[in-house]
C-alpha positions in Angstrom: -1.3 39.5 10.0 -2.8 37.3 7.3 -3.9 34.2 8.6 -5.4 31.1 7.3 -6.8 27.7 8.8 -5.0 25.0 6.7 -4.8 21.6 6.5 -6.4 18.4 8.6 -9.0 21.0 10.1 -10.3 22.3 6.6 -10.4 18.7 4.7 -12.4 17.5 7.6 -15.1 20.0 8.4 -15.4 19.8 4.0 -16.0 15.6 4.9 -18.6 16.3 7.8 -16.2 15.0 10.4 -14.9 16.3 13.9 -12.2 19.1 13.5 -9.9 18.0 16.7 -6.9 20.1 16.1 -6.8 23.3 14.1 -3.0 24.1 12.2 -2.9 27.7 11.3 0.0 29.4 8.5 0.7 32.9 8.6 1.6 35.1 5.6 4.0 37.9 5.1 5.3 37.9 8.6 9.1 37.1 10.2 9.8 35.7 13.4 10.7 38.4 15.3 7.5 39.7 14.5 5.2 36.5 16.0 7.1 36.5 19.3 6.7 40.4 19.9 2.8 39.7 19.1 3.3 37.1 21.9 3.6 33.6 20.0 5.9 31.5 21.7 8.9 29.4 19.1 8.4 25.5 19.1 9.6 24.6 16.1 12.7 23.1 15.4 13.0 22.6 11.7 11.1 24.8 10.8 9.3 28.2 12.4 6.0 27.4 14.1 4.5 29.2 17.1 2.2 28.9 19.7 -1.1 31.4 20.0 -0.3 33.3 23.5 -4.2 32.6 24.3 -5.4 29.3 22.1 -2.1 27.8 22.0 -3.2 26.3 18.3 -0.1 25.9 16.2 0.9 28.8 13.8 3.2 28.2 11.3 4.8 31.1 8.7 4.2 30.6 5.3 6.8 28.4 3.7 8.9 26.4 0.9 10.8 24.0 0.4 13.8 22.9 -1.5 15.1 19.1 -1.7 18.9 19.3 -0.4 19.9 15.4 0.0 18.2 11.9 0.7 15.6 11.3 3.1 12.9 13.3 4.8 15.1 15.8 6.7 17.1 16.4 3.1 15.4 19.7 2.8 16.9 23.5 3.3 13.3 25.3 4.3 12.6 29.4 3.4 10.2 31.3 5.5 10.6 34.3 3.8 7.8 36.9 4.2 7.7 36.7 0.7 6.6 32.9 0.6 2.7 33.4 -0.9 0.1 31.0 0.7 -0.5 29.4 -2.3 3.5 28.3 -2.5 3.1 27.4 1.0 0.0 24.9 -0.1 2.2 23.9 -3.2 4.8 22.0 -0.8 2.1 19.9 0.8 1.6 15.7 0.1 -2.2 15.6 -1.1 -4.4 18.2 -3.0 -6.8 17.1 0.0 -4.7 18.8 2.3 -3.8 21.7 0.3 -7.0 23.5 1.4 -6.6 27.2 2.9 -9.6 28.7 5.2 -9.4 32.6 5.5 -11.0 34.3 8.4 -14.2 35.6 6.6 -14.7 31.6 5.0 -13.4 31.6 1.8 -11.2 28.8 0.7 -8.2 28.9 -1.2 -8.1 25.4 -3.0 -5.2 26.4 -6.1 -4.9 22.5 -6.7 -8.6 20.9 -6.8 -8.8 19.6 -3.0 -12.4 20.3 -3.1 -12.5 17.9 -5.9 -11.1 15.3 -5.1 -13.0 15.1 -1.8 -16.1 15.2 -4.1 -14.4 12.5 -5.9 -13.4 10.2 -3.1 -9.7 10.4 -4.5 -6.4 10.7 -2.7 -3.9 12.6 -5.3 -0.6 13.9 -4.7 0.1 18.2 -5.5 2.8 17.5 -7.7 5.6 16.1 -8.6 7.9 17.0 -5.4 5.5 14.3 -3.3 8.9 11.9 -4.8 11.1 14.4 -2.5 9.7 13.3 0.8 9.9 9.1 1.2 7.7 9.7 4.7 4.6 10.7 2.4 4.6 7.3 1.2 3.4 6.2 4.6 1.5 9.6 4.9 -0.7 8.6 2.1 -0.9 4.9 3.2 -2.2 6.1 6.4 -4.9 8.2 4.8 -5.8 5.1 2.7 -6.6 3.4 6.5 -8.6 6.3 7.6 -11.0 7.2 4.7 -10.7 3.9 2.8 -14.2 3.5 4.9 -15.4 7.1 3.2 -14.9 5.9 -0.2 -11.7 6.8 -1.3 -9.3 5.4 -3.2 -5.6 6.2 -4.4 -4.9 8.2 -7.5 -3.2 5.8 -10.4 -0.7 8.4 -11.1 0.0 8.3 -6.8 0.4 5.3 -6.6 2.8 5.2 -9.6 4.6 8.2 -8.4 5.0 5.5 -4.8 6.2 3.1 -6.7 8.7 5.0 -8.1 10.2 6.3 -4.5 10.0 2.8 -3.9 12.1 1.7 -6.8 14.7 4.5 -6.8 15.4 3.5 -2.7 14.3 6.9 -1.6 12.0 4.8 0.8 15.3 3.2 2.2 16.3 6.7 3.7 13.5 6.6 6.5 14.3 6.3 9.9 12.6 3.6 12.2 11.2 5.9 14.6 9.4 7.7 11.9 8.1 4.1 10.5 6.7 3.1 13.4 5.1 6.2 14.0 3.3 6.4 10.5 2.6 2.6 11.1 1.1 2.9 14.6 -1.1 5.8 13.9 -2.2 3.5 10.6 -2.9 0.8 13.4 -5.4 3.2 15.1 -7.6 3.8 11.7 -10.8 2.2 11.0 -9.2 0.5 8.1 -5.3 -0.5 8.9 -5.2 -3.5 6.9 -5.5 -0.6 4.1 -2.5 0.8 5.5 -0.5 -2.5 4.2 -2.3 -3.6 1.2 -1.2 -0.2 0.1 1.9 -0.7 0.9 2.3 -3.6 -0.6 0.8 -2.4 -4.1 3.4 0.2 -4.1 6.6 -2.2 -3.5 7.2 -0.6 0.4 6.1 -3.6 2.1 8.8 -5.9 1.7 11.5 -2.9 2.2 9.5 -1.9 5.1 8.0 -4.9 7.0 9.7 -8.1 5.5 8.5 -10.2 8.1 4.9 -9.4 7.4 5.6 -9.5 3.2 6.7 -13.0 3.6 3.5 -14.2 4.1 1.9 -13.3 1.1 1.1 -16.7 -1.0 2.3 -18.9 1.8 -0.6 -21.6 2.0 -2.6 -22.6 4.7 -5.3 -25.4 5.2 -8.1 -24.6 3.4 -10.4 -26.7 5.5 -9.8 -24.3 8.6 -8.7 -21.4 6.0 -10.9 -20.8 3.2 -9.0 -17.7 2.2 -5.9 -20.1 1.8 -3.6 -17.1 1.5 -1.6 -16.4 5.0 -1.1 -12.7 4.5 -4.4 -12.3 3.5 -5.3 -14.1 6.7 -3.3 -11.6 8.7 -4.7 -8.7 7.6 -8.3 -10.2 8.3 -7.1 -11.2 11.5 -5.7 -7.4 11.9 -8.9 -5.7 10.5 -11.5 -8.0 12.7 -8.9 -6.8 15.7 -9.9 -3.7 14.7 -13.4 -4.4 15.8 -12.6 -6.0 19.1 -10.3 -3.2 20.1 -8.9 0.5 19.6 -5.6 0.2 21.2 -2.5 -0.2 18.5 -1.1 -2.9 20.9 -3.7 -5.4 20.5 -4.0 -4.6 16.8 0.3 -4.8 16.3 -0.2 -8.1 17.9 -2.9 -9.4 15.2 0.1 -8.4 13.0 2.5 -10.1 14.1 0.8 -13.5 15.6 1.6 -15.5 12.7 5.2 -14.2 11.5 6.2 -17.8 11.9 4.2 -19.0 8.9 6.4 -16.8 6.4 9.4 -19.3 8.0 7.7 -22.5 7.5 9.9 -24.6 4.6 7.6 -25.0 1.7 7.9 -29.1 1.4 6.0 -28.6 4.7 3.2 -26.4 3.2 0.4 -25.8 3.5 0.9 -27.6 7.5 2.2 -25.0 9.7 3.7 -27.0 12.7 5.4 -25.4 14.7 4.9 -21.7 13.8 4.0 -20.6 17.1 7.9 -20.6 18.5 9.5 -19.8 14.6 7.9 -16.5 14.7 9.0 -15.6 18.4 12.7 -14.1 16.2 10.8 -12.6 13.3 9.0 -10.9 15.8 11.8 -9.9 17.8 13.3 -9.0 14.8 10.4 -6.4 13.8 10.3 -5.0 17.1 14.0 -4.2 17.6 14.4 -2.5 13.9 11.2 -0.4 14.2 11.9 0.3 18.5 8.6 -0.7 19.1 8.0 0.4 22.5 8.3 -2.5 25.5 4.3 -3.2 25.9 3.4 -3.7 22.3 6.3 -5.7 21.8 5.3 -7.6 24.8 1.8 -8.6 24.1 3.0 -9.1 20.4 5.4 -12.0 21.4 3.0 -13.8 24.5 0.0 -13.6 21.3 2.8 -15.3 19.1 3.8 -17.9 21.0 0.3 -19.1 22.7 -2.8 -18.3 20.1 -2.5 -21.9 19.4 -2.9 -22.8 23.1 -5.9 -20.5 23.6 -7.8 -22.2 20.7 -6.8 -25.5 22.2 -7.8 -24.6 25.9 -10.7 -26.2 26.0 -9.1 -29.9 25.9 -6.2 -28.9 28.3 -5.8 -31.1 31.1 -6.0 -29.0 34.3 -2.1 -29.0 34.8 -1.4 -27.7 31.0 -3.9 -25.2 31.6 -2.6 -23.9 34.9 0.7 -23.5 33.1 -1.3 -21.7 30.2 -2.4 -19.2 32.8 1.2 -18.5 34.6 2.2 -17.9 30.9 0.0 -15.4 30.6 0.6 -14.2 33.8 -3.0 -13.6 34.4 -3.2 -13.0 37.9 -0.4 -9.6 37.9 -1.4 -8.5 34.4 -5.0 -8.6 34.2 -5.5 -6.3 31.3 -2.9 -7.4 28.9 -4.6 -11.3 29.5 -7.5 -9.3 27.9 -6.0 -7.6 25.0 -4.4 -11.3 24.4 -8.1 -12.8 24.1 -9.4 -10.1 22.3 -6.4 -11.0 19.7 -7.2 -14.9 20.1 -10.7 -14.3 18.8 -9.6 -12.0 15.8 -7.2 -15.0 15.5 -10.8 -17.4 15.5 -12.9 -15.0 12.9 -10.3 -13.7 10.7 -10.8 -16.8 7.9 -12.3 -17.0 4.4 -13.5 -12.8 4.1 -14.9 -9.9 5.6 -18.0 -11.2 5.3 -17.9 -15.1 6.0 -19.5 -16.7 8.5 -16.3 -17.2 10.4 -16.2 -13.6 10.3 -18.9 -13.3 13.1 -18.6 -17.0 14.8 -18.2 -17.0 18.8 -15.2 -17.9 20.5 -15.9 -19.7 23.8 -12.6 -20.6 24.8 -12.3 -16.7 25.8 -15.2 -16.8 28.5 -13.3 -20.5 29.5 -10.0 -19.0 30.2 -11.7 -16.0 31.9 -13.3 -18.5 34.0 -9.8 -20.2 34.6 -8.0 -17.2 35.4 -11.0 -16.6 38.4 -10.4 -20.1 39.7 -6.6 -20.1 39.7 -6.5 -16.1 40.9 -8.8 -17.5 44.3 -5.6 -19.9 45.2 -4.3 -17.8 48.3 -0.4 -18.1 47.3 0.6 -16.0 50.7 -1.2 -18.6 52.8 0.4 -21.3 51.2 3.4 -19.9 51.3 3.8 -19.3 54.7 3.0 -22.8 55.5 6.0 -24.5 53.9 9.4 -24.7 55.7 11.3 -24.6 52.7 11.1 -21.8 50.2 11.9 -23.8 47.2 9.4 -25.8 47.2 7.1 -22.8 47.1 6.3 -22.4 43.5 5.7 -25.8 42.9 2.9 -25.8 45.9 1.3 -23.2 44.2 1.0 -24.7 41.1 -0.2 -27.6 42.4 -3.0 -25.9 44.5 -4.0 -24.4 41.6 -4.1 -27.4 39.3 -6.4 -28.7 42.1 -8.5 -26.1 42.4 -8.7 -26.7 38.1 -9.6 -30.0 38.6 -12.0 -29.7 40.9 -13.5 -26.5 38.7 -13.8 -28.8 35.6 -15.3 -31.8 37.4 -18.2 -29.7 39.0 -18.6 -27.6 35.3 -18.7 -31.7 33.7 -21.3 -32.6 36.3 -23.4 -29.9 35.9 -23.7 -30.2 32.0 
């Protein structure tokens, strides 16, 4: 059984990084013959087995031929005859394309070694255009080594702009969108993931609602980089800092979809944004079925970033009803994630490397502080001490306003 290490593991031990997962292909053998050797089927669209002891994926050798539109418009031949270097022909980018025999040789028929030496994403050939999903793939590699040094191939990105313009990128599905797009939102670099996008035409087939902000004026006074997209994406890449989980980072995204809605006579003023974007958001979430937590945080971080930034000059009964928005008490870790998001609101202005970039947010430790003082309001003892259960809630909330009061008067005193 000929056997090679391909892929993700190869271009990565080449870069000096962590190998997590190892993809083997096999050569020359039939299906019948992997599961009498003891390799268990998976594969649904094509034949890939399991190891009967690593369990690492095996896949036989294999083309393909374009058959229709979309990514699933192919008719797939895993012949025995299929050589390894047609198998690595059918693959997105020559980095990729990178073959690891048993005894350490590498099989590199289309310059992978290269272009890692080069720093250079490039497609194999010409079939890249068959595929629209490699669009994203090559995005989302943009995102994760953009930070190595690597840029996109001219002729790449003219080959994306092409998919782009003949609507090949129109045949994705929205699962497989969100998929590319989340696992972009993971990367060291996502805002790389959309500015490449966007270069190749995708952006506003893809994410409207997030192309519409791009030369939409803001303030200069609060943003020097004027531009709202641009703010986005600085707000989405200093996210990126602050937290690791694609939730918090989708939410960065999405916090001011309401700007792209503003009429211009208004411009570069913004009034108002906070409850515009709430249906752009929606919007987003329901075509891509982004799944119920993202979505959730996305929409609370939409409609009250402007509230968190204002905080500070609440009164105590507008910042109690801050805090039962955001549901503090019950949902402890998502009032987190929203004031990581708040602060890569606060420091995503002018550039990466302005002074805003790096500038402390205090109303984060204020609302934590809040949220201790409201959470310490016994609501069961209060509760059982009224009559009528109506009036409940509203004793509650004014316990807790109290306890706020009282909170700010003895911080006021003390400074």
């Amino acid at each position: 059984m000929d056997t090679y290490l391909v892929g993700g593991a190869v271009r990565d031990a080449l870069l000096g990084l962590p190998v997590k997962d190892r993809d083997w292909v096999v050569v020359g053998q039939t299906q019948a013959a992997m599961e009498a050797a003891g390799y268990r089927a998976v594969g649904k669209d094509f034949p890939v087995f399991l190891h009967p002891d690593t369990h690492e994926e095996h896949a036989l050798a294999r083309t393909e031929r374009k058959s229709g539109t979309g990514y699933r418009g192919f008719v797939v031949d895993a012949d025995p005859s299929v050589t390894l270097e047609q198998d690595l022909g059918r693959r997105d980018l020559t980095i990729n394309a990178i073959a690891q025999a048993g005894d350490g040789t590498l099989i590199d028929p289309f310059g992978g070694q290269a272009d890692i030496r080069a720093r250079t994403l490039r497609h194999v050939s010409d079939a890249f255009t068959e595929d629209p999903v490699r669009v994203l793939r090559a995005a989302r590699f943009m995102a994760r080594f953009a930070g190595h040094g690597f840029t996109l191939a001219d002729e790449t990105l003219a080959l994306m702009r092409r998919m782009v313009d003949d609507g090949e990128i129109d045949h994705l599905v929205p699962e497989r969108v969100w998929q590319e797009s989340e696992a972009a939102l993971r990367a060291p670099m996502p805002r790389v993931y959309f500015d490449t996008l966007r270069r190749c035409g995708a952006l506003v087939r893809l994410l409207p609602e997030l192309d519409a902000l791009f030369g939409v004026p803001q303030p200069e006074k609060y943003h020097p980089e004027i531009d709202t997209g641009e703010h986005t994406l600085l707000v989405l890449q200093q996210a990126a800092r602050l937290d690791p989980s694609s939730e918090v980072r989708f939410a960065a995204l999405c916090h001011d979809l309401g700007k792209g809605l503003t009429p211009p006579q208004e411009w570069p003023s913004h009034r108002g944004h906070e409850q515009r974007g709430v249906q752009p958001v929606q919007t987003l979430c329901e075509r891509l079925r982004v799944p119920v937590r993202t979505r959730e945080l996305a929409l609370m971080c939409t409609r009250l970033h402007t509230d968190a930034h204002r905080s500070r000059s609440f009164d105590s009964a507008a910042l109690a009803d801050l805090l039962q928005s955001l549901d503090a008490q019950r949902r402890p870790e998502r009032f987190e994630q929203f004031l990581r998001v708040c602060t890569a609101d606060n420091r995503g202005r002018g550039s990466a490397t302005h002074p805003f970039s790096r500038r402390a947010y205090p109303q984060a430790d204020y609302l934590r502080a809040a949220a201790a003082v409201w959470r310490d309001i016994d609501a069961r003892q209060i509760a059982a001490g009224i009559e009528h259960k109506s009036r409940v809630p509203e004793a509650i909330r004014q316990a807790r306003i109290e306890a706020l009061r009282r909170w700010r008067r003895d911080a006021a005193d003390a400074a």
